[in-house]
N, CA, C and O atoms as a CHARMM CRD file, in Angstrom:
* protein
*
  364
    1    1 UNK  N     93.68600 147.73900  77.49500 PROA 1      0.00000
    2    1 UNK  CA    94.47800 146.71900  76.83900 PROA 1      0.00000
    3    1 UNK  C     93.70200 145.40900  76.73000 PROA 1      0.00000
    4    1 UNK  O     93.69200 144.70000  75.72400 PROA 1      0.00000
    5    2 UNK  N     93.05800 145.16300  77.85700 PROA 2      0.00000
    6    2 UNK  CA    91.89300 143.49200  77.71400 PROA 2      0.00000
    7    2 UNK  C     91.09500 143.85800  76.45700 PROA 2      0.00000
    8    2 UNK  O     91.16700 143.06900  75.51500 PROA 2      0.00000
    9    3 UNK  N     90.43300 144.82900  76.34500 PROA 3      0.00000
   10    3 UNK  CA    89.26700 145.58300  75.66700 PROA 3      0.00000
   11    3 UNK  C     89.92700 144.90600  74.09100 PROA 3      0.00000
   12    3 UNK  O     89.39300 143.99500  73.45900 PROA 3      0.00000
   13    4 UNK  N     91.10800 145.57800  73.73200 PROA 4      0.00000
   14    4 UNK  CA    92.11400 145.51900  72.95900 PROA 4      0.00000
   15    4 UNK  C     91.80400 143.73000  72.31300 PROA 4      0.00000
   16    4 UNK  O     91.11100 143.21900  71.43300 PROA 4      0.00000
   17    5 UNK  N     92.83800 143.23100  73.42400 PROA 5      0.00000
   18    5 UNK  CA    92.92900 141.83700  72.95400 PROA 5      0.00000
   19    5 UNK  C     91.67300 140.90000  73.07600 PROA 5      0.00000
   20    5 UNK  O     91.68000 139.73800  72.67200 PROA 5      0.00000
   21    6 UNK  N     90.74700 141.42500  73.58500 PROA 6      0.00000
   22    6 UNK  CA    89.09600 140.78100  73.29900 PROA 6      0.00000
   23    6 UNK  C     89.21900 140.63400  72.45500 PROA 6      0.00000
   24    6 UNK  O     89.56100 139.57000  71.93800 PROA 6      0.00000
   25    7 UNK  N     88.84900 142.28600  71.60800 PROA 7      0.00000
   26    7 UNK  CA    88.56700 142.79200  69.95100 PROA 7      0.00000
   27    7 UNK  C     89.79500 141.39600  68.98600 PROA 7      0.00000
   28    7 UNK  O     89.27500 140.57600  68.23000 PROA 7      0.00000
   29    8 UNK  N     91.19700 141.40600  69.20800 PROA 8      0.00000
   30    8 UNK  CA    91.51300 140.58300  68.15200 PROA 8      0.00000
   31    8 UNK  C     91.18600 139.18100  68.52000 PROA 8      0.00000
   32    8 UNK  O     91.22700 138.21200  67.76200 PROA 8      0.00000
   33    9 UNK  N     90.83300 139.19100  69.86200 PROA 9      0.00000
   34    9 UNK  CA    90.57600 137.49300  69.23800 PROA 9      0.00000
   35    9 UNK  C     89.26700 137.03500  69.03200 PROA 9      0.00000
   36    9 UNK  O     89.10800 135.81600  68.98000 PROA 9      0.00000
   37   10 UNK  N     88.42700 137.67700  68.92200 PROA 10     0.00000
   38   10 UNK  CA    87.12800 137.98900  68.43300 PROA 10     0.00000
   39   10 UNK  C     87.17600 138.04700  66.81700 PROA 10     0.00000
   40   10 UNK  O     86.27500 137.46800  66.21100 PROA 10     0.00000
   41   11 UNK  N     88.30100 138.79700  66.00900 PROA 11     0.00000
   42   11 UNK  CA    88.89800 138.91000  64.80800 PROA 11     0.00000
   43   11 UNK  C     89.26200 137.66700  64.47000 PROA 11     0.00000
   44   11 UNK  O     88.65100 137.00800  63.62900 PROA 11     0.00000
   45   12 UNK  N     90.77600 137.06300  65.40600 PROA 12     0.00000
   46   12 UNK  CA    91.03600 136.01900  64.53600 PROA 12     0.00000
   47   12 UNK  C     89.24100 134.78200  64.67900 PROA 12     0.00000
   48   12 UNK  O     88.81800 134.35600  63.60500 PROA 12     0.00000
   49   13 UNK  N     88.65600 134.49100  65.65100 PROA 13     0.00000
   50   13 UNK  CA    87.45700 133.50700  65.52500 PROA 13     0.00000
   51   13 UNK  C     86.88400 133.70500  64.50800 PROA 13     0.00000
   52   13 UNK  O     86.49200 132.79700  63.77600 PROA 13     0.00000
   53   14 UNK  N     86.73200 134.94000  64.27800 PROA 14     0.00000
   54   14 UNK  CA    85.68900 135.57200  62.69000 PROA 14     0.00000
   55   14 UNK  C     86.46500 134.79800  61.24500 PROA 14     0.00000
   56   14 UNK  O     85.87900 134.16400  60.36800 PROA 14     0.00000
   57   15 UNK  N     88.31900 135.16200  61.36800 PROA 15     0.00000
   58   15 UNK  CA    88.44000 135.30600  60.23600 PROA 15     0.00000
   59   15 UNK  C     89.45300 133.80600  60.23800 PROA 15     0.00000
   60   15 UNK  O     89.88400 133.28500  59.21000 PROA 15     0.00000
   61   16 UNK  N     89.67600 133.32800  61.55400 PROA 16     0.00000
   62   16 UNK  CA    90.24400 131.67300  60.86100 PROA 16     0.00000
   63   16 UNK  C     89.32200 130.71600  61.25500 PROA 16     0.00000
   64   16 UNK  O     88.74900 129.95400  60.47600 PROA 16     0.00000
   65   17 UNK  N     89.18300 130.74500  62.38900 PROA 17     0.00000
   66   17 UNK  CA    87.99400 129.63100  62.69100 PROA 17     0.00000
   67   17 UNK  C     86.79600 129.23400  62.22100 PROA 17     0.00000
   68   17 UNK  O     86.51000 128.03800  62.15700 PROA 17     0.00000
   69   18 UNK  N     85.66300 130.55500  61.70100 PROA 18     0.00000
   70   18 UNK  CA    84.44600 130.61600  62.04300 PROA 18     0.00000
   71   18 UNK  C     84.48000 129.92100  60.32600 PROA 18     0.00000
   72   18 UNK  O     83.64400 129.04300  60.11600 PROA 18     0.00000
   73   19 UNK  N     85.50300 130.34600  59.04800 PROA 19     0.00000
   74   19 UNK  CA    85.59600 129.82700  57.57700 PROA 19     0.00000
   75   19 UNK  C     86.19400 128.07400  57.85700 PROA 19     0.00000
   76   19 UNK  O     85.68000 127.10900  57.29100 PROA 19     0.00000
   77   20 UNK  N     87.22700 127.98800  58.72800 PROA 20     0.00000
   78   20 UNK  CA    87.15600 126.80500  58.54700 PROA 20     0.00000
   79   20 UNK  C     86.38000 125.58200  59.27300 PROA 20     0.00000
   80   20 UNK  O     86.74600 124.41100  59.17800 PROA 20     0.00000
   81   21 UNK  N     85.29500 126.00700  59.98600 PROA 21     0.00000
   82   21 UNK  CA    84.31700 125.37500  60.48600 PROA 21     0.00000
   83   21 UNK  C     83.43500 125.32700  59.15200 PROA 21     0.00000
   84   21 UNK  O     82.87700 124.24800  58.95500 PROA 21     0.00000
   85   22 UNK  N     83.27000 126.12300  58.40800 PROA 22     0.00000
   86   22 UNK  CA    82.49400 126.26900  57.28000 PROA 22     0.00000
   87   22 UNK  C     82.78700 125.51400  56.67500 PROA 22     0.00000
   88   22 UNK  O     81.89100 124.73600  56.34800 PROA 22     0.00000
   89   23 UNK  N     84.51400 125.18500  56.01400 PROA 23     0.00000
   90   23 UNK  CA    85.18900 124.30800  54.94900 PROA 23     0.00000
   91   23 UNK  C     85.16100 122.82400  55.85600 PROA 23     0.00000
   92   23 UNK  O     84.83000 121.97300  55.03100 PROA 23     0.00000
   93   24 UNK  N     85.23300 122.59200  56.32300 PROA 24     0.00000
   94   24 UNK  CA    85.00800 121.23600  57.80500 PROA 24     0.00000
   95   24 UNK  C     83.73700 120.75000  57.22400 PROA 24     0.00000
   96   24 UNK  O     83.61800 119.68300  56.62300 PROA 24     0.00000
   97   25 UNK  N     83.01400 121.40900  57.39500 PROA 25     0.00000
   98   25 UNK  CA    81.36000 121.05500  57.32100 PROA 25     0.00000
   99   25 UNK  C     81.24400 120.66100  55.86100 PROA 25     0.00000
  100   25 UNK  O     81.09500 119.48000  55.54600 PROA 25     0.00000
  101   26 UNK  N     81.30100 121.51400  55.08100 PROA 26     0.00000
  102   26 UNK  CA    81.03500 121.69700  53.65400 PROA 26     0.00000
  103   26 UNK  C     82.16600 121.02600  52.37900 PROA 26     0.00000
  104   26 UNK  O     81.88900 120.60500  51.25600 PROA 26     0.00000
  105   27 UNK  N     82.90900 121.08500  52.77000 PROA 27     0.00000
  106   27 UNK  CA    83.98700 120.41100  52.05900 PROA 27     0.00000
  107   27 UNK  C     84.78400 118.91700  52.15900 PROA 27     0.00000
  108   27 UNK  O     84.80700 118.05500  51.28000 PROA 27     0.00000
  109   28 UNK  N     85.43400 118.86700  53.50100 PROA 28     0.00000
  110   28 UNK  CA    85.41500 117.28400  53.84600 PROA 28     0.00000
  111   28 UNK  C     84.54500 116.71700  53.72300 PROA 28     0.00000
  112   28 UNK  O     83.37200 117.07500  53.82800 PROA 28     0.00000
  113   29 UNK  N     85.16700 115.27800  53.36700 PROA 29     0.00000
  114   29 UNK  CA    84.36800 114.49100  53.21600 PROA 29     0.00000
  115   29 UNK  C     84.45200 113.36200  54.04800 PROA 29     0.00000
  116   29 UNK  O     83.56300 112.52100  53.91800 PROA 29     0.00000
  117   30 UNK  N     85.40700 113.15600  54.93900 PROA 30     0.00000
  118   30 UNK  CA    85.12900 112.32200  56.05300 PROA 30     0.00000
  119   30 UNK  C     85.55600 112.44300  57.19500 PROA 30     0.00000
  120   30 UNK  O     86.65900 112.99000  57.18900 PROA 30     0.00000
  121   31 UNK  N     85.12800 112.13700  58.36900 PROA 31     0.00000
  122   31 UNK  CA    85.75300 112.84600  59.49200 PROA 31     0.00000
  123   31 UNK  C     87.02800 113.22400  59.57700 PROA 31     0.00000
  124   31 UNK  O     87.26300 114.43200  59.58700 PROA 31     0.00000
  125   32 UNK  N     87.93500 112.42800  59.64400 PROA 32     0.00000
  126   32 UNK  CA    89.08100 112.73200  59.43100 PROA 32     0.00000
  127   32 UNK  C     89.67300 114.00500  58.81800 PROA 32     0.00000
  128   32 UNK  O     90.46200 114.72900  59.42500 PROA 32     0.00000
  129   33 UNK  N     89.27200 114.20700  57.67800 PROA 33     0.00000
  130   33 UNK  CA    89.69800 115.63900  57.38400 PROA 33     0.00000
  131   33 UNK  C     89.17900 116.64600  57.89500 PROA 33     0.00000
  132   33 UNK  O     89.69200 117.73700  58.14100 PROA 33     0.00000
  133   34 UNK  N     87.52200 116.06600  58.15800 PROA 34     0.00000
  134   34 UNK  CA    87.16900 117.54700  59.07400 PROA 34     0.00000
  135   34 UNK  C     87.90000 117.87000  60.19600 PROA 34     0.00000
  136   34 UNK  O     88.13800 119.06500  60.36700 PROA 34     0.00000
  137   35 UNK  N     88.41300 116.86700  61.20400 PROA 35     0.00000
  138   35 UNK  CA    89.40100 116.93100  62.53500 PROA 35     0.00000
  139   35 UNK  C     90.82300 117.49000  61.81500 PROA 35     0.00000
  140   35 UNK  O     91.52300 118.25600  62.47700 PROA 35     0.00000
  141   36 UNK  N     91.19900 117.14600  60.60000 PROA 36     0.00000
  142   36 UNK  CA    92.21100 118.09800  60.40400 PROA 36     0.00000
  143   36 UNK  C     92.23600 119.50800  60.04800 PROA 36     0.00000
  144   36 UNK  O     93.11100 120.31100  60.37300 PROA 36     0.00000
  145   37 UNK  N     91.18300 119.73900  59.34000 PROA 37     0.00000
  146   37 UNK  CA    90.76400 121.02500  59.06600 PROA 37     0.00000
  147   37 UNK  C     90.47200 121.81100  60.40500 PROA 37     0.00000
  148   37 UNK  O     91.16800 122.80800  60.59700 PROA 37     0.00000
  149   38 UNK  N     89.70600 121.54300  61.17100 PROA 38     0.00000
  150   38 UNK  CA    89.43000 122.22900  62.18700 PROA 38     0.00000
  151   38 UNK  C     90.92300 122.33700  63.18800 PROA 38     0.00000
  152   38 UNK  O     91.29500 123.35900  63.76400 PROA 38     0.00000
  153   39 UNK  N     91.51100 121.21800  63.20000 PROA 39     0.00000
  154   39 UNK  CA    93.00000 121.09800  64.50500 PROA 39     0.00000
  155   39 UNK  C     93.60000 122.08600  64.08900 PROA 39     0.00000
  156   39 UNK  O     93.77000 123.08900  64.78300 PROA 39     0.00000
  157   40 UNK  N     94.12700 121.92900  62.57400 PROA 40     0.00000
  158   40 UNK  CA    94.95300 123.16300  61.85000 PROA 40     0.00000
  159   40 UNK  C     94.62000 124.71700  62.15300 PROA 40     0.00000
  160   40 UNK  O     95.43200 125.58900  62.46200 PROA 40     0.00000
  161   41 UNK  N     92.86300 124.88000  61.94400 PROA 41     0.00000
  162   41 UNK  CA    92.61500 126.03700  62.49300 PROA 41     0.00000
  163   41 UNK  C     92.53000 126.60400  63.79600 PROA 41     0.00000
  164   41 UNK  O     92.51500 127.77800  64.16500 PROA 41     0.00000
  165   42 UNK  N     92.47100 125.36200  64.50900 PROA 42     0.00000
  166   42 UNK  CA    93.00000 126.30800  66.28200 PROA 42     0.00000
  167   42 UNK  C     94.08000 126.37200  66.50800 PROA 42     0.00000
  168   42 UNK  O     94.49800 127.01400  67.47200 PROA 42     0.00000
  169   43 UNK  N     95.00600 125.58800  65.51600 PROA 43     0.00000
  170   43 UNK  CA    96.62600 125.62900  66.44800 PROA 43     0.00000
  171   43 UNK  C     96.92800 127.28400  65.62000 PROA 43     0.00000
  172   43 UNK  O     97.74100 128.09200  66.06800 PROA 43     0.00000
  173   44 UNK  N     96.16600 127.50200  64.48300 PROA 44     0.00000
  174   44 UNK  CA    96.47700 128.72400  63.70400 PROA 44     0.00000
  175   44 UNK  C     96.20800 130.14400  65.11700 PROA 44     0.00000
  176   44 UNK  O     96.89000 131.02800  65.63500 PROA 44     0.00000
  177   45 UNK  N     94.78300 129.60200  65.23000 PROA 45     0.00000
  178   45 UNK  CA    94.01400 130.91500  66.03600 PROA 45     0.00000
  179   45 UNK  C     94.71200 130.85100  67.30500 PROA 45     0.00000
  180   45 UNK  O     94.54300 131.92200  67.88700 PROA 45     0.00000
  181   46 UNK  N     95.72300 129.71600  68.26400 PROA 46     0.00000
  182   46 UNK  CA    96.02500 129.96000  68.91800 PROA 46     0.00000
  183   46 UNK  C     97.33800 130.16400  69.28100 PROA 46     0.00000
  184   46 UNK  O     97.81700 130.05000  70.40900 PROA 46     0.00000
  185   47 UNK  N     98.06200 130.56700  67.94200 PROA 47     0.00000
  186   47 UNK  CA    99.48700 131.22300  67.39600 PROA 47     0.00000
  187   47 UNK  C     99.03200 132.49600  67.64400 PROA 47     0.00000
  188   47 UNK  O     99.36800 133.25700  68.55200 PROA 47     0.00000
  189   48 UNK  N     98.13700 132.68200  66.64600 PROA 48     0.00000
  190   48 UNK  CA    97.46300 134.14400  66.51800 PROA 48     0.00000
  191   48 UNK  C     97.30600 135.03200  68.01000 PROA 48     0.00000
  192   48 UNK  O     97.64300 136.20200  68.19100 PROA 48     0.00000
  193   49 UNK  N     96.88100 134.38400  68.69100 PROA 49     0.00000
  194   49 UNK  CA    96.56900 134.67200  70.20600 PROA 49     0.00000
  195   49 UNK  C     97.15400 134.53900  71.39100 PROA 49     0.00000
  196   49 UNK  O     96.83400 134.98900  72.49100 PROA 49     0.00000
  197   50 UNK  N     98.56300 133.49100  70.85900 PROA 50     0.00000
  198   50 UNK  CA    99.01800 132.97400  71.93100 PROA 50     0.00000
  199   50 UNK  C     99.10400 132.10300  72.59800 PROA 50     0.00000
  200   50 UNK  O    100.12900 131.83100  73.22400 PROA 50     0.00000
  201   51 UNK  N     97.84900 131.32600  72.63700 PROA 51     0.00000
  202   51 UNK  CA    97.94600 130.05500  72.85900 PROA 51     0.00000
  203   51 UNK  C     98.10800 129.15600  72.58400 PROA 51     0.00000
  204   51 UNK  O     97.33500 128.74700  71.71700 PROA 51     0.00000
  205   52 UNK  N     99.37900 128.01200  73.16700 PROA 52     0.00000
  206   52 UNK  CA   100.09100 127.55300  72.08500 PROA 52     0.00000
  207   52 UNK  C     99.78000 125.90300  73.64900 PROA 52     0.00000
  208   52 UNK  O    100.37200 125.60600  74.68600 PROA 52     0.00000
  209   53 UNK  N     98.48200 125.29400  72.84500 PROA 53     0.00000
  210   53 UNK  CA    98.48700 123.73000  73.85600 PROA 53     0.00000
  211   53 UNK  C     99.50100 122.72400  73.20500 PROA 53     0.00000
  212   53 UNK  O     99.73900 122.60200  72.00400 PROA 53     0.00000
  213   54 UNK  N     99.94200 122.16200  74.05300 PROA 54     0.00000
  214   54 UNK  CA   100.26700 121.08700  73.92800 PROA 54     0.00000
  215   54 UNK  C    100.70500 119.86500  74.96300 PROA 54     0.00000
  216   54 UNK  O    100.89200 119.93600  76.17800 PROA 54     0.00000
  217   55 UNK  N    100.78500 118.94600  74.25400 PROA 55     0.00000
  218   55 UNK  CA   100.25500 117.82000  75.75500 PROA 55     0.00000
  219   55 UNK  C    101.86900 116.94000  75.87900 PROA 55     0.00000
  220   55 UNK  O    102.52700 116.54600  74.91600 PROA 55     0.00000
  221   56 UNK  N    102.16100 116.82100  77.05800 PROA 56     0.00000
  222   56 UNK  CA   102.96900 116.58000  77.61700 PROA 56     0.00000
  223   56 UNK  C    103.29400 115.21700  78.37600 PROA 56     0.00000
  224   56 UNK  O    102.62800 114.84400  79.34200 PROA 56     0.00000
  225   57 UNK  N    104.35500 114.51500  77.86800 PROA 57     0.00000
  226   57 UNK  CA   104.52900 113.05700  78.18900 PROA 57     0.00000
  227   57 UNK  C    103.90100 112.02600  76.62400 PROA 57     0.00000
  228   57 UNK  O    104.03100 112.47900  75.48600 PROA 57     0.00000
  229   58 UNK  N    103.35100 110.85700  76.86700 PROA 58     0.00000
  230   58 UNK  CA   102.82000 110.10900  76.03800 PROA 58     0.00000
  231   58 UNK  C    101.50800 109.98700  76.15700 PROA 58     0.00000
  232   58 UNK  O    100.83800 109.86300  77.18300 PROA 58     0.00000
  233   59 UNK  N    101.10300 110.03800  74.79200 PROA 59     0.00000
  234   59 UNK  CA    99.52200 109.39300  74.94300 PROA 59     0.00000
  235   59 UNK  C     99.57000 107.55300  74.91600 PROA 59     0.00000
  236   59 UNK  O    100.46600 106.74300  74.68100 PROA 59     0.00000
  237   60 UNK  N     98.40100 107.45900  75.21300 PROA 60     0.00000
  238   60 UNK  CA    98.67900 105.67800  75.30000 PROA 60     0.00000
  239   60 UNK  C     97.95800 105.69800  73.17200 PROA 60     0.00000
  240   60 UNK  O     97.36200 106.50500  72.45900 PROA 60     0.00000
  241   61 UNK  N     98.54200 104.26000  73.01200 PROA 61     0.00000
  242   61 UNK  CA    97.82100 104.10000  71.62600 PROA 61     0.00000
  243   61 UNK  C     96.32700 103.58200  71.61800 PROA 61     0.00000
  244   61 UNK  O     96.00500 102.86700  72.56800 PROA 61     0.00000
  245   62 UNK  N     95.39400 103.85900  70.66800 PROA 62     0.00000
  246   62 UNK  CA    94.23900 102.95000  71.12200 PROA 62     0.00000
  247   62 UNK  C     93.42000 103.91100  71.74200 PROA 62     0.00000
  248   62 UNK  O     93.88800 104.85800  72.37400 PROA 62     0.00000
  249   63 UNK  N     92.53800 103.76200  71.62900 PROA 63     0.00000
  250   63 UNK  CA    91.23000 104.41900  72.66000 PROA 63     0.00000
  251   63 UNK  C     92.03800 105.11500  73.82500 PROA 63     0.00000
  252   63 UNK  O     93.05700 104.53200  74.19500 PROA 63     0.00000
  253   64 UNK  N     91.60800 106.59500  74.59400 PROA 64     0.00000
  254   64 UNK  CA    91.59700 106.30800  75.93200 PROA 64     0.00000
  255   64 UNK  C     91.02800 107.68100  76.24400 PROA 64     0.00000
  256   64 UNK  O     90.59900 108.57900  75.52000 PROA 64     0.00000
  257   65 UNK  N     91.14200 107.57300  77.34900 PROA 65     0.00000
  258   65 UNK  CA    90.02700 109.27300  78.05900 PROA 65     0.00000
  259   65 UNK  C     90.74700 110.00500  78.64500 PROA 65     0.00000
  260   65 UNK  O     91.73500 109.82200  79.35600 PROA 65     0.00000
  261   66 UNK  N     90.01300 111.18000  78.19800 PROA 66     0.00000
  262   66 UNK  CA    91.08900 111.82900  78.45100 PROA 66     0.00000
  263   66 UNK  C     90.31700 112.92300  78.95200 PROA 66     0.00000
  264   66 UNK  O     89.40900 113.35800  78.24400 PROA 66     0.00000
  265   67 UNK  N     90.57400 113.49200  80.20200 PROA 67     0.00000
  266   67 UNK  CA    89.24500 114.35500  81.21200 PROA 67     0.00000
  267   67 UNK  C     89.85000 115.67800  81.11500 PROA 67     0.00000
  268   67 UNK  O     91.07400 115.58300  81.21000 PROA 67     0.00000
  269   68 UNK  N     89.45300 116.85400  80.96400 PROA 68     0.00000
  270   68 UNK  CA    89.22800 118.47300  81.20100 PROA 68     0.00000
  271   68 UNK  C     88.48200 118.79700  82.31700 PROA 68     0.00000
  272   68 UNK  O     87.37300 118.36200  82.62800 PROA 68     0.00000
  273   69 UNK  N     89.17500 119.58900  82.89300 PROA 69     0.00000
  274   69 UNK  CA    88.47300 120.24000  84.07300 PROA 69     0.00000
  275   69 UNK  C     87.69200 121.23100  84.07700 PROA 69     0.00000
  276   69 UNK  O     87.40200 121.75400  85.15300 PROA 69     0.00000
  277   70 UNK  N     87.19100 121.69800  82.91100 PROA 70     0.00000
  278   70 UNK  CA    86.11000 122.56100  82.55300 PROA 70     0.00000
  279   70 UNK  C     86.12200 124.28600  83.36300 PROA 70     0.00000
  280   70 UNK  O     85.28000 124.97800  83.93500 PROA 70     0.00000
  281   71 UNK  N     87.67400 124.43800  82.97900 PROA 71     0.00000
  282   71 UNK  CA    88.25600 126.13800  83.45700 PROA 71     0.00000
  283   71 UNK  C     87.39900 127.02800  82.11100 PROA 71     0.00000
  284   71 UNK  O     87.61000 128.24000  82.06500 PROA 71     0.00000
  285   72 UNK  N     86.65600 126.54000  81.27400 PROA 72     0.00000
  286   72 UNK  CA    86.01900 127.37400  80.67100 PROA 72     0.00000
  287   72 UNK  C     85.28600 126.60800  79.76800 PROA 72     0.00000
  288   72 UNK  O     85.24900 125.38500  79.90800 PROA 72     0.00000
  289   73 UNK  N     84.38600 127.46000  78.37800 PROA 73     0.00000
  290   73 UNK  CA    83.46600 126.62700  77.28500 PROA 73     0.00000
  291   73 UNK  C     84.80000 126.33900  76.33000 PROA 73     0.00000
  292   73 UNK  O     84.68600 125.26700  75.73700 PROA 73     0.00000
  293   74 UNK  N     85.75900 126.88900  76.10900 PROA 74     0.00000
  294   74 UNK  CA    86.74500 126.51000  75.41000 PROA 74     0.00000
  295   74 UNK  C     87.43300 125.30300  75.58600 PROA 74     0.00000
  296   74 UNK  O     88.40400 125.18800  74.83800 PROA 74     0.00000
  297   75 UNK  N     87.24700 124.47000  76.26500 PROA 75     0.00000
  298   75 UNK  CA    88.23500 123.45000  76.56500 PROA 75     0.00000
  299   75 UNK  C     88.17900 122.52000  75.37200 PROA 75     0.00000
  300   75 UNK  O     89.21500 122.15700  74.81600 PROA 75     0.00000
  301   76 UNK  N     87.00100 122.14000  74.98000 PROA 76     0.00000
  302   76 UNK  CA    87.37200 121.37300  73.61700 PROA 76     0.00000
  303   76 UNK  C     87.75500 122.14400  72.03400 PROA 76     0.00000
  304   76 UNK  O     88.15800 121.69200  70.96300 PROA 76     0.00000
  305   77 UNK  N     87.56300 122.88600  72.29800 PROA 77     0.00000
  306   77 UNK  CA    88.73900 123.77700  70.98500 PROA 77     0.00000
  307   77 UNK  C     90.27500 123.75800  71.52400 PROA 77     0.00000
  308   77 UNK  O     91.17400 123.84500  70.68800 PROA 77     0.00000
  309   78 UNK  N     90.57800 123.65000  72.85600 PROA 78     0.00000
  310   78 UNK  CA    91.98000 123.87600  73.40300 PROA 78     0.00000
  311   78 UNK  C     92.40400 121.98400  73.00900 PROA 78     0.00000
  312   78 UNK  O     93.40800 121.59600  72.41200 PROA 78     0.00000
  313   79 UNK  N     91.75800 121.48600  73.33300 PROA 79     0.00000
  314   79 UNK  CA    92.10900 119.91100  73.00000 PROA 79     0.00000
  315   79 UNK  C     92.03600 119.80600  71.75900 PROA 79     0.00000
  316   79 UNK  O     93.20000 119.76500  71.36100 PROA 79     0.00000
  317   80 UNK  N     90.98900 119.70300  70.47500 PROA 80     0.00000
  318   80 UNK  CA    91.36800 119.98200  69.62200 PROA 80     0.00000
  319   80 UNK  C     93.05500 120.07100  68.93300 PROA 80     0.00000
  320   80 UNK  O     93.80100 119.20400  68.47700 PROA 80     0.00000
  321   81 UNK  N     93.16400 121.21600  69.07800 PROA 81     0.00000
  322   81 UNK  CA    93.96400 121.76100  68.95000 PROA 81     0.00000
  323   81 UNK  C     95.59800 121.33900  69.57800 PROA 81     0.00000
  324   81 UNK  O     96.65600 121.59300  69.00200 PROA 81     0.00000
  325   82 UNK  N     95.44000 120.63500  70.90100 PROA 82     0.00000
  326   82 UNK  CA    96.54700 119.84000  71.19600 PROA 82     0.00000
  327   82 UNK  C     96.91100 118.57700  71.21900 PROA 82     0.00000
  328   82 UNK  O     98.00400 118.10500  71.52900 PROA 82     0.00000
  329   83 UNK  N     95.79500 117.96700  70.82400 PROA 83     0.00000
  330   83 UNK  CA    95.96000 116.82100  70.87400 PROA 83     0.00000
  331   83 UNK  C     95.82500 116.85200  69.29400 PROA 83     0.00000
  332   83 UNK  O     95.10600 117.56500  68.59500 PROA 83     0.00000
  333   84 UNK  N     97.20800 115.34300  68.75800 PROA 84     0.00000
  334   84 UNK  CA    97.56300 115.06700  67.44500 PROA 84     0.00000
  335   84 UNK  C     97.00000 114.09400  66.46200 PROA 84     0.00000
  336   84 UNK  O     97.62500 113.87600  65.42400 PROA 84     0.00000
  337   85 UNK  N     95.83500 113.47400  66.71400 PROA 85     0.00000
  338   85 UNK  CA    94.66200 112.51600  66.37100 PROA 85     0.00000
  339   85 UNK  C     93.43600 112.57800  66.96500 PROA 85     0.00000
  340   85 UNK  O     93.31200 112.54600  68.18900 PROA 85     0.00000
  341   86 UNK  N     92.49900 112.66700  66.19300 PROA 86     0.00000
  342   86 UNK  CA    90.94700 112.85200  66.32600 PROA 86     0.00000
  343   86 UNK  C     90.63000 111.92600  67.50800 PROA 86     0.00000
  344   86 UNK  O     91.07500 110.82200  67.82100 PROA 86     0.00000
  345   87 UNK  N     89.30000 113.10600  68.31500 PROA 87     0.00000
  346   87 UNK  CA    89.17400 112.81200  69.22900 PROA 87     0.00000
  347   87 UNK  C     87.34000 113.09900  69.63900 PROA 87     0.00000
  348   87 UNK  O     86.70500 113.61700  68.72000 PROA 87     0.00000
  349   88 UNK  N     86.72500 112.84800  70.65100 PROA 88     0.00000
  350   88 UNK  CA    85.55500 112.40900  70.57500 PROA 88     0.00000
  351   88 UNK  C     84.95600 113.06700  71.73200 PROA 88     0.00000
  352   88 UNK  O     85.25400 112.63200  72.84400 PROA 88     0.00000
  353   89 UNK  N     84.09600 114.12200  71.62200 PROA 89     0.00000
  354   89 UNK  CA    83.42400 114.52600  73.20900 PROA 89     0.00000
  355   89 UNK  C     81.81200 114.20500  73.69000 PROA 89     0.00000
  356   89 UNK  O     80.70500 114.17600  73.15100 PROA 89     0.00000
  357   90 UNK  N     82.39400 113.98000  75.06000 PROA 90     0.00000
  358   90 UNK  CA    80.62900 113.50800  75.51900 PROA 90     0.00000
  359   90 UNK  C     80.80500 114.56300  76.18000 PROA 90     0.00000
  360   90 UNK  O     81.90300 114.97100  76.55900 PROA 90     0.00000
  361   91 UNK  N     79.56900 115.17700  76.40600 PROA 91     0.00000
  362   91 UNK  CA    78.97000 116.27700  77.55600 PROA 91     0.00000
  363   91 UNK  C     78.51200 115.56200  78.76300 PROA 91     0.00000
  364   91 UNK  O     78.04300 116.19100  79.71200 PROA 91     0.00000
């Protein structure tokens, strides 16, 4: 059954993510739409899959930081994706 749900979410990355990283890149034309293009496609891939982030309480307005505990390489596609205005990563 893991084997299973590897294989589709390996599928949906191929067939929503990996095109709209393509249309992000190639088509927007300013950040902004690329952060929408891409948000749209993880909250898609993580319907698709199940995972459904979202952030809880208030964000402050304005700048602010916002830390991941690095439970995997995914964490900034999971933010992305839950958080509702473009956002900025340092390594």
């Amino acid at each position: 059954m893991r084997a299973l749900f590897g294989f589709w979410v390996v599928l949906v990355a191929l067939v929503v993510v990996l095109p709209a990283g393509v249309v992000a890149l190639a088509v927007c034309r300013t950040p902004e739409a690329a952060w929408r293009a891409a948000h749209r496609a993880f909250r898609v891939a993580g319907w698709l899959t199940g995972l459904r982030p979202r952030v809880t309480g208030r964000l402050p307005e304005g700048p602010f930081v916002a830390v991941s505990n690095h439970a995997s390489n995914l964490d900034p596609l999971v933010l992305i994706a839950a958080l509702p205005r473009p956002v900025a990563f340092v390594a």
